[in-house]
C-alpha positions, 0 to 999 in steps of 0.5 A: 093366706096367713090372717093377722088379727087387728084390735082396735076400739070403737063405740058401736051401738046394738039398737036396731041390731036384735031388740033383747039387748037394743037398751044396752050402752055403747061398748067396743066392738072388736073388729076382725080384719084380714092382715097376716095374724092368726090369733085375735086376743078379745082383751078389750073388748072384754067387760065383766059383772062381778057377782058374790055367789048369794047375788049370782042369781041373774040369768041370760034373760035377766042380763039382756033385758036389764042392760045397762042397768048392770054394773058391768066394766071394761077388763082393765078395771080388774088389773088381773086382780080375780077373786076365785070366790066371786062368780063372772059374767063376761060381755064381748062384743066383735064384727067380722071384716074377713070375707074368706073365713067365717068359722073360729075356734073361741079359746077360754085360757085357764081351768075355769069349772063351769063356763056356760057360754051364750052366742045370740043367732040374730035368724031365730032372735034367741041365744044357744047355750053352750057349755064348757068348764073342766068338771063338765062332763065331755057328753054336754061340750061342743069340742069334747076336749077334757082340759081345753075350753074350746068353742066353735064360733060362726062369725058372719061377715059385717053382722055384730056378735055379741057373746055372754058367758057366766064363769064359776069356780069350785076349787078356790082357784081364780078364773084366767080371763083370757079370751082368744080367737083362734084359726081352727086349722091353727088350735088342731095344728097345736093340740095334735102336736102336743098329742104326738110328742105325748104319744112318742114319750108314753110309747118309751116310758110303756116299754121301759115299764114293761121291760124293767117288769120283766126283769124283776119277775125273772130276777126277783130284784125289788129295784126293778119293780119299785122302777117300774111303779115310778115310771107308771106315775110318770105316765099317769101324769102326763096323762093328766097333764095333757087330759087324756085321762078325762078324754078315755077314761072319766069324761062323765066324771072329770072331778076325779081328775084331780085324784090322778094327779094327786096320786102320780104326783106324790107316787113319783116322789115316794117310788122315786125314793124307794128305788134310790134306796135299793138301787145304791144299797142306801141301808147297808152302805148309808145308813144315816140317808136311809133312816131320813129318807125313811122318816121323810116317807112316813111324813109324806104318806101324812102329807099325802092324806092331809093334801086329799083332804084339802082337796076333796073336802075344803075343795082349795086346789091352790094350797093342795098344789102348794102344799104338794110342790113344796114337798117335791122341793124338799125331796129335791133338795135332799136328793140333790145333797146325796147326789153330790155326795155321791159323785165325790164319795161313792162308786160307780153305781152311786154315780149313775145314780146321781147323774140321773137325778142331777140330769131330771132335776136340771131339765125340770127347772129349764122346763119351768122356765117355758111354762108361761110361754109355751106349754108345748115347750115345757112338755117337751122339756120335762118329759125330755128330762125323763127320758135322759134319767130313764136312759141313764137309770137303765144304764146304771141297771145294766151296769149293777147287773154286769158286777153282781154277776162277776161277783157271784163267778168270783165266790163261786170260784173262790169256793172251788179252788178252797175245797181243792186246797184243802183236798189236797192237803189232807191228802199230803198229811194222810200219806205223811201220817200213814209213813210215820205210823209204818215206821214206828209198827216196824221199830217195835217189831224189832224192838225185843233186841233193844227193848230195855234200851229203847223203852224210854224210845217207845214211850216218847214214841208213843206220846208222838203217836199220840199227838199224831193221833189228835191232829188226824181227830182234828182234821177229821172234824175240819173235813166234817165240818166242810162237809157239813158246810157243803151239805148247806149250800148244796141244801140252798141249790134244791128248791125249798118245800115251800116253792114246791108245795105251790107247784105240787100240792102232792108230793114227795122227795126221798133223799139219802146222801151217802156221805153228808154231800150228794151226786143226786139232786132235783130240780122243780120250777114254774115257768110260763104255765110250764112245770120243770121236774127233772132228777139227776145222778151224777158221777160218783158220790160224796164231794166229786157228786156234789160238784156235778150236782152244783153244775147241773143245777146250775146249767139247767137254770141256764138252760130254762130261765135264760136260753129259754129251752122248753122242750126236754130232749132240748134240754138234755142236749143242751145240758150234755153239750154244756157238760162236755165243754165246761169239763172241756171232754173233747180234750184226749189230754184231760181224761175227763169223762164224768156226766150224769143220768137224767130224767126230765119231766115238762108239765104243760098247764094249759094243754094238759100234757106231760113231755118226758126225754131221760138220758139212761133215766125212766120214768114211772107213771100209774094210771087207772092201777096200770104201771107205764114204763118209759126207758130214757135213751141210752146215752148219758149227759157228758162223757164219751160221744162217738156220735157226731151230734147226740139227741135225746127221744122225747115222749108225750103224756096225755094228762087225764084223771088220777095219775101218779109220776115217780122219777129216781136215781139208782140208789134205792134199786141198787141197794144190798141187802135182804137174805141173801145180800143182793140188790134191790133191783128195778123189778122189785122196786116197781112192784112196790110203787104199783102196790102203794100208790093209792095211798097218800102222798106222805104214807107213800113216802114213809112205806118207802123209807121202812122197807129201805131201812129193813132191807139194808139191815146191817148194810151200809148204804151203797150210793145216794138215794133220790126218789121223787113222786107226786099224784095229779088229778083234774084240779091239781094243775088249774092254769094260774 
């Protein structure tokens, strides 16, 4: 049965009732009678004694003995007009008619500081103290709820209750005075709605926080981050909205409460700022909005600091609030100016940009709209509009992802088909060249039949020769040039000597292109507590190697950071099936069977295991002064395939006490030299690694690099050299 709650005024007189308070005078007495309400508003019967904080020092014994002699006045006196410098006694005095229900919820609206109420138990004649207030710690409330002011009431039918309650605040802020009886069913049924609805949107925001996370860490894109540091502040403050901060967190020291929504509220608005910033490209693209956001952060970092002091120091959460929202006003006017600039003026990323804004801002000022009505409606509303932005920022994310990889497909395209331009080309001139110069030798051969008639022939025929001679130097340095252009952006794709010190505290690379770009290259990458070394030898050297090394560098990032293959023989296989179908190999018509050797290392960090899978490639490791020896399988990356499907053996390496890895191409074995102009050789060069390798990383380096030198002598180098070698010891790969 629904309960409806009838207010209406009567004098009715306590003498007799309980003999502390029998002197007191005639009041209203609200009575409570069974009709189809649920929700009993006490604003009549509501008295209240107004204290300066130097006179607040009556207590509940002093109030009921004294009665009447307190000025104590009806509510309506007030007008509403409540001073957050003065302390208040409340009087309330109510009779139940309702035989079916005794027990209420008591509602003390607003965010009163300390609320000590007293309830008289006519059967032991004395009042019980219970205590409410949000700077109370949650152990010392009746209903442990950190924002809510709730008490729980036994209301017995026809016995009056009269309630005292004393309300005091400490941050300048002016009490509500608005009482309410509440169904208990009816207030549980409000707050766990408004739990569910937080829960879902906490649920959505977490996700999209931890997923943008993982986006910046693989991408190391900042406007992901600084996105996922705006939504965190917009989780913290519908934390704090809803109490859940004080309720798990602090609820023995609810005054920091304030400290939470102080930092989310302003950590919205400066990550807000910064992802806009990087999200659009503000600074190159728009220069004059960036300089004023920039100044606009700086002042609000100022802002920030005199708010906190405003807050915790002269204690006036009135002009903190005020002072903050004003700042969030300015932000959203100038926001909402760029957002329409960027609508009429910008690209398609700049729109996603401001529909996002537009469409939080919108649903902000709808939200505002409910706030005094519903609370739950205004909840639902402003975390509805965060939910839209979130929506259309990932959107826009999406999008920014999707161009800047076509971007990254077209220069890469655009450097192919250039260098094969200018390839061709020189070819063209060189055989032109070479037919002219042919023709001119066969001239002066024949020329002492006509040598007087023909000198001044000869001579012309020289300076030609001559100018012939120049454009060739000139070309020349133009392939040099190129080349040396291809060695800087070959040198980018290999992982630079700072990211490898942080993953091999000891190491060394010997690397010797033969003709300035090479077909050798190494690949060294962290991952999930994973080490990824490989060494790779590509067909041919010069400029053809170095475009193999650019697709195997390329395709192994793919492999290992996007498809998430880990295994080594895994990722041979699937770099030798990529190989096959980017050179398109399973086509007879092309002839196209270039490909490469590799040896592939996996370091497992928390297991302490080495994986090796090599496809034509060793690996040499050293323990204990003995040499292990590993052979890679015999089939190759791309190429010829007559198997049906070609898989790659995988080995594995108990790791423990000193222990020396070296991966190489065939360079440095397959080197003439020496007396008698013969290779190096594989035998040769391992006995050279078991003879050095106690010596530091760097003199290994160097001995290896002397004997190279005095081994070639006169010789010129006959193909790229790469060797890659690094010790491990117990402390070398500590987990991160």
């Amino acid at each position: 049965m629904l309960l409806k709650i009838k207010i209406f005024v009567f004098v009715f007189g306590f003498f007799g009732i309980f003999y502390p308070i029998n002197a007191q005078k005639k009041e209203t007495v609200v009575q409570i009678e069974a009709t189809e309400g649920e929700v009993l508003d006490l604003e009549k019967s509501t008295y209240l004694l107004e204290l300066d904080p130097s006179e607040d020092t009556l207590n509940i014994t002093s109030i009921t003995q004294w009665g009447k002699k307190l000025p104590f006045r009806p509510y309506s006196d007030f007008k509403g007009k409540f001073s957050p410098e003065k302390v208040y006694w409340v009087q309330l005095s109510m009779v139940s008619k309702i035989s079916t229900m005794s027990d209420w919820y008591f509602f003390v609206e607003g965010r009163d500081s300390y609320i000590d109420l007293y309830v008289y138990d006519i059967l032991h004649k004395k009042f019980h103290l219970l205590k409410g207030g949000i700077f109370r710690p949650l152990s010392e409330k009746q209903i442990q709820e950190g924002i809510y002011n709730i008490f729980k009431l036994h209301i017995p039918v026809q016995e009056p209750i009269k309630l005292y309650m004393r309300i005091k605040n400490m941050h300048k802020r002016a009490p509500a005075m608005r009482f309410r009886l509440v169904e208990p069913t009816q207030q549980m049924h409000w707050i766990e709605q408004s739990r569910l609805i937080q829960g879902i949107f906490q649920g959505l925001v977490w996700i999209m926080i931890i997923y943008n996370f993982f986006i910046y860490y693989t991408s190391r894109d900042q406007t992901y981050i600084y996105y996922s540091l705006y939504m965190f502040c917009i989780a913290v403050y519908f934390l704090y909205f809803e109490g859940l901060i004080i309720n798990f967190l602090i609820s023995e020291t609810p005054e920091w409460n304030d400290v939470f929504w102080l930092i989310s509220v302003n950590g919205q608005s400066v990550f807000y700022i910064i992802f806009v910033i990087y999200f659009v490209n503000l600074k190159s693209r728009y220069p004059t909005f960036y300089r004023i956001l920039v100044y606009w952060l700086g002042l609000r970092a100022v802002i920030l600091v005199v708010e906190m002091y405003i807050r915790f120091f002269n204690n006036d959460f009135p002009l903190t609030n005020t002072l903050t929202f004003a700042s969030i006003g300015v932000e959203s006017l100038m926001v909402m100016f760029f957002s329409f600039y960027f609508i009429f003026k910008g690209n398609a990323i700049d729109r996603f940009c401001a529909a996002g804004i537009l469409g939080l801002i919108g649903f902000i000022v709808l939200g505002l709209t409910f706030y005094s009505a519903s609370r739950i409606m205004f909840a639902l509303t402003y975390q509805s509009g965060y939910v839209v932005e979130i929506i259309i920022f990932s959107m826009g994310l999406g999008y920014r992802i999707q161009m800047n990889e076509r971007e990254r497909e077209r220069t890469r395209e655009e450097f192919i088909r250039l260098q094969t331009n200018q390839n061709k080309e020189l070819e063209e001139k060189v055989k032109e060249r070479t037919t002219e110069i042919a023709a001119i030798a066969e001239d002066l051969r024949q020329g002492n039949k006509l040598m007087e008639r023909q000198r001044n022939e000869i001579a012309v025929t020289l300076k030609a020769v001559e100018k012939q001679k120049n454009i060739i130097e000139r070309k020349n340095e133009d392939i040099m040039e190129s080349l040396l252009y291809a060695q800087r952006i070959q040198s980018v794709m290999l992982p630079p000597a700072e990211d490898i010190e942080k993953i091999l505290p000891e190491y060394f690379v010997l690397y010797k292109p033969r003709d300035i770009v090479s077909g050798d290259f190494y690949f060294i990458q962290e991952i999930e507590q994973k080490i990824f070394i490989a060494v790779a030898d590509c067909t041919g050297h010069g400029v053809p190697g170095a475009f193999m090394s650019m697709l195997g560098n390329e395709m192994m990032h793919e492999i290992i950071n996007y498809r998430k293959i880990h295994s080594p023989d895994l990722i041979l296989q699937a770099l030798h099936n990529g190989i096959r179908k980017t050179l398109r190999q399973s086509d007879k018509i092309q002839h196209n069977q270039d490909g490469m050797e590799v040896a592939f290392l996996v370091i497992d960090k928390k297991d302490n295991t080495v994986e090796f899978a090599g496809a034509k490639k060793p690996l040499i490791y050293i323990i204990n002064d003995e040499l292990h020896y590993i052979r890679g399988t015999k089939q190759a990356i791309g190429g010829e395939q007559y198997e049906k499907e070609r898989s790659y053996t995988k080995h594995t390496i108990q790791l423990s006490g000193n222990t020396h890895f070296y991966l190489f191409s065939d360079g440095y074995q397959d080197q003439f030299g020496g007396k008698h102009n013969k290779k190096f050789m594989i035998t040769r060069f391992r006995s050279l690694l078991r003879e050095i390798h106690q010596e530091t990383l760097e003199k290994q380096y160097h001995i290896l690099h002397k004997t190279l030198e005095n081994w070639m002598e006169q010789n010129t180098q006959t193909d790229d050299i790469l060797v890659l070698g690094f010790r491990y010891t117990n402390q070398t790969f500590l987990p991160s």
